[in-house]
PLY file of the C-alpha trace (Angstrom):
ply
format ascii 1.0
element vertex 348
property float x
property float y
property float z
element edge 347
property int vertex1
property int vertex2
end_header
0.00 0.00 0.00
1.39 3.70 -0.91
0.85 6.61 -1.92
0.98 6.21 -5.66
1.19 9.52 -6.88
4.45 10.40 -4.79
5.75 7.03 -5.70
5.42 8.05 -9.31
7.00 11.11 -8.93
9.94 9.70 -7.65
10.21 7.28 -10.14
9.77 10.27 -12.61
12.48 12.46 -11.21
14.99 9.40 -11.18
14.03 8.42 -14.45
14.63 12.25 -15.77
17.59 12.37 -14.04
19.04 9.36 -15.77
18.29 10.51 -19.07
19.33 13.70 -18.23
23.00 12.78 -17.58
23.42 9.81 -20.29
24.60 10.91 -23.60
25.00 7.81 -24.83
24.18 4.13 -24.24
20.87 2.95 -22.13
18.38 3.90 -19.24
16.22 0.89 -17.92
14.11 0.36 -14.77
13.91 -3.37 -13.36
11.77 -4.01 -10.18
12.34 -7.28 -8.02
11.19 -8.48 -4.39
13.39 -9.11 -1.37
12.31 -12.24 -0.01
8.94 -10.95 -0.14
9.73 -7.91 1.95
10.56 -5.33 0.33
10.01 -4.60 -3.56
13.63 -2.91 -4.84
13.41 -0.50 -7.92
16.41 0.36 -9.76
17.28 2.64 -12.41
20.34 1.97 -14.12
22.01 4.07 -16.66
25.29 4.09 -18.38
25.91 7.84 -18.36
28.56 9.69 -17.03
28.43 8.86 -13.38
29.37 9.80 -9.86
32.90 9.98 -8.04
33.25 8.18 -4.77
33.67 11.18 -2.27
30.46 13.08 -4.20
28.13 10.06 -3.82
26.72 10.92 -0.39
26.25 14.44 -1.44
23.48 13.68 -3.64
20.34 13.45 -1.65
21.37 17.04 0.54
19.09 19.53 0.31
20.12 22.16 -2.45
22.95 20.34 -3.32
24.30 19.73 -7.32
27.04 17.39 -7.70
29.59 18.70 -10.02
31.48 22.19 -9.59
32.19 22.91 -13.44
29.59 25.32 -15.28
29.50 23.28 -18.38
26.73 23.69 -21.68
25.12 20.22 -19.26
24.99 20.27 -15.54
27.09 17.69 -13.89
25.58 15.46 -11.52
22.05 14.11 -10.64
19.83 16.93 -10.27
18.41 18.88 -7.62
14.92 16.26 -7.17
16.94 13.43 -5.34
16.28 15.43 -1.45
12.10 14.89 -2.65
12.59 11.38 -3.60
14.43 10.38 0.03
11.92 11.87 1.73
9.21 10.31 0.05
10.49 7.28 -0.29
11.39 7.62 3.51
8.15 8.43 4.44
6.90 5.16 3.10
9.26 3.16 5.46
11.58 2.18 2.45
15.37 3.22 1.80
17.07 5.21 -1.10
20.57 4.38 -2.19
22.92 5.29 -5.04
26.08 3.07 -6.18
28.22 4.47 -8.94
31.26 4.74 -11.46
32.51 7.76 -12.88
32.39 7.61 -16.36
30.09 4.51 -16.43
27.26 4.74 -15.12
24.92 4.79 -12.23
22.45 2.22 -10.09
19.93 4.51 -8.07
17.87 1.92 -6.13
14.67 2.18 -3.38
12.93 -0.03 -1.63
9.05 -0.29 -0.61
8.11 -3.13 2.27
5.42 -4.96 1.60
3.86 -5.95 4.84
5.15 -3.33 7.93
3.66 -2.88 10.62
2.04 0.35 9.55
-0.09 -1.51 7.15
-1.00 -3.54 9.86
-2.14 -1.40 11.96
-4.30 0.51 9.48
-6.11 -2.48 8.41
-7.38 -2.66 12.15
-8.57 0.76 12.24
-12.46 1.07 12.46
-12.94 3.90 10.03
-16.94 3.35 11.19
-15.84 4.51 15.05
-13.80 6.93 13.26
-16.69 8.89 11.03
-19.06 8.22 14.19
-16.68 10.43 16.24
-16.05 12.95 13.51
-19.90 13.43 13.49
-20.11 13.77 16.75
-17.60 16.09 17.56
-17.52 18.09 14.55
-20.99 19.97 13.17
-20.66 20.29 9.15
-23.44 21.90 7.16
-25.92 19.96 5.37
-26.12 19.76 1.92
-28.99 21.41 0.94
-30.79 21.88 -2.73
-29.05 25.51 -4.11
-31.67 28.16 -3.92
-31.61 30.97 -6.52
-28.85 32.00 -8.89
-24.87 31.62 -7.87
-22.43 33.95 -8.06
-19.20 32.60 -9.24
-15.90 34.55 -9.09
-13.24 33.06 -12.02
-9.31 34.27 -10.70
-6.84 33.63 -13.43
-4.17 36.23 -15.44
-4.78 34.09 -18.68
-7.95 35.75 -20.63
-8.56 32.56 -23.02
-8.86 30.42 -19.39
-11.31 33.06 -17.91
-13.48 32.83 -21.24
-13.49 29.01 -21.33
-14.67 29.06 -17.76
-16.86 31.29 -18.17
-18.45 29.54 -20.90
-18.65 26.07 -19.24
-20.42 27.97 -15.80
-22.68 30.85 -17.40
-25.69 28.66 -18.08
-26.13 28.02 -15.11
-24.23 30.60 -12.58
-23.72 34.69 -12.55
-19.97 34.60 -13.33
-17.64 37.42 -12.24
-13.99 37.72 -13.23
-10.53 38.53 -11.79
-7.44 39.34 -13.65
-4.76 38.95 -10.90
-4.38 37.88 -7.06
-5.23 41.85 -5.99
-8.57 42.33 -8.09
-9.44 39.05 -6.67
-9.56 39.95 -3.12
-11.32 43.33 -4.47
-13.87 41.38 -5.97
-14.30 39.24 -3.30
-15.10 41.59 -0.64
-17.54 43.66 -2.77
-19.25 40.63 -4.52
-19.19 38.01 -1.95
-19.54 35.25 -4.16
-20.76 31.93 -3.47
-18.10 30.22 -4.96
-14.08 31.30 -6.01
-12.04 29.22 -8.13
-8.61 30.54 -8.13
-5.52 30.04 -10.35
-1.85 29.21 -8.82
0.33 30.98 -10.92
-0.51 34.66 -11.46
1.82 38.18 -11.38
1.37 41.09 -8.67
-0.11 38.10 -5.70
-0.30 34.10 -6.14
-3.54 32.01 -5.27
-1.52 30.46 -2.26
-1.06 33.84 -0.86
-4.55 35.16 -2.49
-5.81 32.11 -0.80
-3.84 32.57 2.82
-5.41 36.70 2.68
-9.06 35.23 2.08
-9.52 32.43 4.37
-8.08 34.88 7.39
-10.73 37.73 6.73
-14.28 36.95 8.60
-15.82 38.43 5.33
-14.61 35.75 3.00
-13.26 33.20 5.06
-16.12 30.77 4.59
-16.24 30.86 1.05
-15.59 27.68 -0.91
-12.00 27.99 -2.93
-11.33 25.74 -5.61
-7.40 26.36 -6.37
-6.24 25.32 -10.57
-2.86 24.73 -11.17
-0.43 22.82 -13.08
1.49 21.93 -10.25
1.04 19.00 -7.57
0.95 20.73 -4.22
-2.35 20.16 -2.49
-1.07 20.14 0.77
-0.05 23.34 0.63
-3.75 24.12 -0.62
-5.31 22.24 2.17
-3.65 23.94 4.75
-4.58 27.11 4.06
-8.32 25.90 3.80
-9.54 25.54 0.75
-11.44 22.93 -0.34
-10.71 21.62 -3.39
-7.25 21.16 -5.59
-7.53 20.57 -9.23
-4.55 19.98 -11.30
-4.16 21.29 -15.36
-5.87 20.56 -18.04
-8.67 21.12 -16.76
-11.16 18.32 -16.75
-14.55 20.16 -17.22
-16.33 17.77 -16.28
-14.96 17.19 -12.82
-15.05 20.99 -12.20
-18.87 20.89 -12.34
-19.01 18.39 -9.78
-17.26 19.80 -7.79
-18.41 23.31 -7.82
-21.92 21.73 -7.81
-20.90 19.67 -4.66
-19.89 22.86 -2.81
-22.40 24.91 -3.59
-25.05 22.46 -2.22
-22.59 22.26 1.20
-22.69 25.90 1.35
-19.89 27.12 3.62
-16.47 25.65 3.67
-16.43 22.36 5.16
-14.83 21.88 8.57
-11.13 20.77 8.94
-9.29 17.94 10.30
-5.73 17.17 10.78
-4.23 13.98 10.84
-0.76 13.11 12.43
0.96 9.90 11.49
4.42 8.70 10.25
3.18 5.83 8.50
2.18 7.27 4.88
-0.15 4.42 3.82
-2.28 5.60 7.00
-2.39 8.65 5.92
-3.20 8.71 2.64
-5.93 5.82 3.53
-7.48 8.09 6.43
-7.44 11.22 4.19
-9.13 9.49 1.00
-12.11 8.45 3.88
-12.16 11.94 5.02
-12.06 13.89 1.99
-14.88 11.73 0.73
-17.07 12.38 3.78
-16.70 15.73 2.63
-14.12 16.80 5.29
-10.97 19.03 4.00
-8.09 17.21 5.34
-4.18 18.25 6.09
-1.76 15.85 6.84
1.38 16.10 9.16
3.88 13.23 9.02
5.66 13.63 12.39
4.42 15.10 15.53
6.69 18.32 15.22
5.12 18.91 11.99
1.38 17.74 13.35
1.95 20.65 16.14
3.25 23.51 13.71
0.60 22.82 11.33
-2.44 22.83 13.94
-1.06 25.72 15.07
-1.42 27.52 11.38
-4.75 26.10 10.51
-6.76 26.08 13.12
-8.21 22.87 12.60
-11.88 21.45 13.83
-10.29 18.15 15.01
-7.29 16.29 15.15
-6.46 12.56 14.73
-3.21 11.64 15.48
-1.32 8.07 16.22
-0.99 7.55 20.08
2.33 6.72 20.34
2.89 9.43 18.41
0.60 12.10 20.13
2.45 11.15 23.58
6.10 11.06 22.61
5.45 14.30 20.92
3.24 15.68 23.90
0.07 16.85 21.48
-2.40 16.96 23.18
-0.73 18.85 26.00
0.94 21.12 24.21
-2.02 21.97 21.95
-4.28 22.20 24.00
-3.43 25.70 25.67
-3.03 27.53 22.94
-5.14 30.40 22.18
-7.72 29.26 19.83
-7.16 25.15 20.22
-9.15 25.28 23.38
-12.25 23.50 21.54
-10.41 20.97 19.21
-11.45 18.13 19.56
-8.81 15.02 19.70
-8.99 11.42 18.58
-6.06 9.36 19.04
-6.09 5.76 17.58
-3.45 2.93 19.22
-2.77 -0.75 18.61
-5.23 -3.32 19.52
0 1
1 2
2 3
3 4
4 5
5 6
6 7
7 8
8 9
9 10
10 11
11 12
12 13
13 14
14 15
15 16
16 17
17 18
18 19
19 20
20 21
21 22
22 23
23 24
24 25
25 26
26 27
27 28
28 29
29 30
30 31
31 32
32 33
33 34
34 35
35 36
36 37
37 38
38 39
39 40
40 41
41 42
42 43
43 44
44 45
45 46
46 47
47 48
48 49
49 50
50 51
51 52
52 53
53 54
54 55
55 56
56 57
57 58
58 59
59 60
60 61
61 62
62 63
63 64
64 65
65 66
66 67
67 68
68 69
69 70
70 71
71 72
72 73
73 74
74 75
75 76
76 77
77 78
78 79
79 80
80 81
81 82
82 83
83 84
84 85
85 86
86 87
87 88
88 89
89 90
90 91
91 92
92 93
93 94
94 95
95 96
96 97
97 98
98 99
99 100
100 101
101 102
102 103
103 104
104 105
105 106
106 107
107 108
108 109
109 110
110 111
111 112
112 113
113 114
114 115
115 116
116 117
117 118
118 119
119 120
120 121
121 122
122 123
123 124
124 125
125 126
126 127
127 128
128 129
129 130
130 131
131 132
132 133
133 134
134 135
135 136
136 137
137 138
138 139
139 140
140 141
141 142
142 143
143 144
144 145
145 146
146 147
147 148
148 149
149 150
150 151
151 152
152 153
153 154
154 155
155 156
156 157
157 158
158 159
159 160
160 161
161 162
162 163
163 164
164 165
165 166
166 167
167 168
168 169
169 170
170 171
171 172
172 173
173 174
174 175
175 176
176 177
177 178
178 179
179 180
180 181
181 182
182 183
183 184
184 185
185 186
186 187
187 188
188 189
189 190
190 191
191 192
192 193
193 194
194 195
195 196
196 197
197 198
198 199
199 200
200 201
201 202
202 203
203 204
204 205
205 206
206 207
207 208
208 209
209 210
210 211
211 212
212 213
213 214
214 215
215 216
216 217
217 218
218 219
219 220
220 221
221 222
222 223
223 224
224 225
225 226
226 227
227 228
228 229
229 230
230 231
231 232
232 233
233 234
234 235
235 236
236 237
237 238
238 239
239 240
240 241
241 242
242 243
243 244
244 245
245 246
246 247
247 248
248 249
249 250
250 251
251 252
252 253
253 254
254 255
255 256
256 257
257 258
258 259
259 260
260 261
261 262
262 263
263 264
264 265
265 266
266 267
267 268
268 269
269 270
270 271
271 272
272 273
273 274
274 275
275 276
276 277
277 278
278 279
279 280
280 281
281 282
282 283
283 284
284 285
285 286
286 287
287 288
288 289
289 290
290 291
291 292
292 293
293 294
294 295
295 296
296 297
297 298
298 299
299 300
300 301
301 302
302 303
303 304
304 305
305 306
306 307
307 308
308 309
309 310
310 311
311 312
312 313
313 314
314 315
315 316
316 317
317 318
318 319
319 320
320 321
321 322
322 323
323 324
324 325
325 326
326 327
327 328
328 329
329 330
330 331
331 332
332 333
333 334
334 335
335 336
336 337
337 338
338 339
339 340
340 341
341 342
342 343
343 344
344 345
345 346
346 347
């Protein structure tokens, strides 16, 4: 069990990298299981390789192996500090074994059957969704009453016109040209509804995003952030509530514009703390469907600096983790945490 979008993008970035840095000669990817384990991936190439005394260098943050400015950078690339941690993150290993001037073996592992997959198959996601309805109110979806007001944010005029086209038959569309007009708009229109580009000059969505959801005027109005890059965490954190990735799929937009319109304010928020990533991404795909927007923390360090930026409804957080990281008692005196609710799940 993983998280098979990060698992791709590591295999992506090594795969780049390999290509990147063989002028010559072959790039192949073999995958085999360690006494059924662990599955191993390796991609070998026969480019130009690494020297002994740079080979640890190559998964440090910010680091490029190689100190000649050449018309090719030496080395392996700057994506090899994402792939350790992700591949970390998933309880597996990352290693690199190379020649210089023939080659190089970049390897990771993935185990099969840890504990953490263990564990999550004994979790009782039916306890879980009973306590999340319990402790946390959402708003009930209820049939949309008269027309919507939609508010389009993107610097790109042919994206504007081909959203408003798809939404006009059946919403009052309103348009913003960059991250400043947006917020404008937003406090003068109050629409129902904002879907908001990434990538736009003067302010960003992220930051567009971070100004709206800390305003009482606009702070409960459903964002839907577009982009062509893969960072929904970031997103999430900031509260919106959904993450849609370029091209846009037209179809998918509808549903989910239709989805939050029926919801009506943004939905609550819940943070989950655990190391093990399977657990995660298992507990937020439950969550997100029950309609719940969901950030994710991967240590307790990070569990505590996140809650501590978003504000969140609830928190659900391993126990072992939760106590060796203190949580709950450091959490729970600070100013505005005073009514989050915790749920912390241990071993059978």
């Amino acid at each position: 069990i993983c998280d098979r979008d990060r698992i791709i993008q590591v295999l992506i970035n090594l795969l780049s990298n390999a290509v990147k840095f063989t002028d010559t000669g072959t790039v192949s990817c073999c995958a085999h299981l360690q006494q059924k384990e662990a599955l191993q991936i390796d991609i070998i190439d026969t480019g130009m390789g690494i020297s002994p005394e740079e080979q640890p260098r190559v998964f440090e943050k910010f680091k490029q192996v190689g100190e000649t400015l050449t018309d090719k950078p030496k080395g392996t690339g700057l994506g090899l500090p994402i792939c350790k941690q992700i591949i970390e993150q998933h309880g597996g290993s990352i290693w690199v074994e190379s020649e210089l001037g023939q080659g190089s073996t970049f390897s990771f592992t993935l185990p099969l059957n840890s504990a953490g997959n263990m564990r999550q198959q004994k979790l009782n996601l039916d306890h879980l969704l009973e306590q999340l309805e319990k402790h946390v109110v959402t708003s009930t979806p209820s049939p949309t009453q008269g027309e919507k007001t939609i508010l389009i944010v993107d610097d790109e005029e042919h994206i504007r016109e081909l959203l408003r086209q798809s939404l006009a038959k059946e919403y009052l569309v309103q348009e913003a040209r960059d991250g400043i007009e947006a917020i404008e708009q937003a406090k003068k229109v109050k629409p129902d509804l904002i879907i908001l580009d990434v990538m736009m000059p003067k302010m960003g969505g992220f930051d567009v995003a971070a100004v709206l959801k800390n305003d009482p005027q606009t702070k409960t109005i459903p964002i839907i952030m577009l982009s062509i890059f893969e960072d929904k965490q970031r997103g999430y954190r900031l509260g919106i509530d959904r993450y849609i990735t370029k091209p846009i799929d037209t179809k998918q937009l509808l549903s989910e514009i239709s989805l939050l319109l029926a919801q009506g304010k943004s939905k609550r928020k819940v943070l989950v703390v655990d190391e093990n990533a399977s657990t995660l991404e298992m507990l937020s795909g439950v969550l997100q469907a029950q309609g719940y927007s969901v950030v994710e923390a991967s240590n307790g360090e990070d569990g505590i600096e996140k809650a501590l930026s978003v504000n969140p409804d609830m928190i659900i957080a391993d126990s072992s983790l939760s106590q060796q990281h203190e949580l709950v008692k450091t959490l729970r005196f600070e100013k505005g945490m005073e009514n989050v609710f915790f749920l912390l799940l241990g071993e059978e």
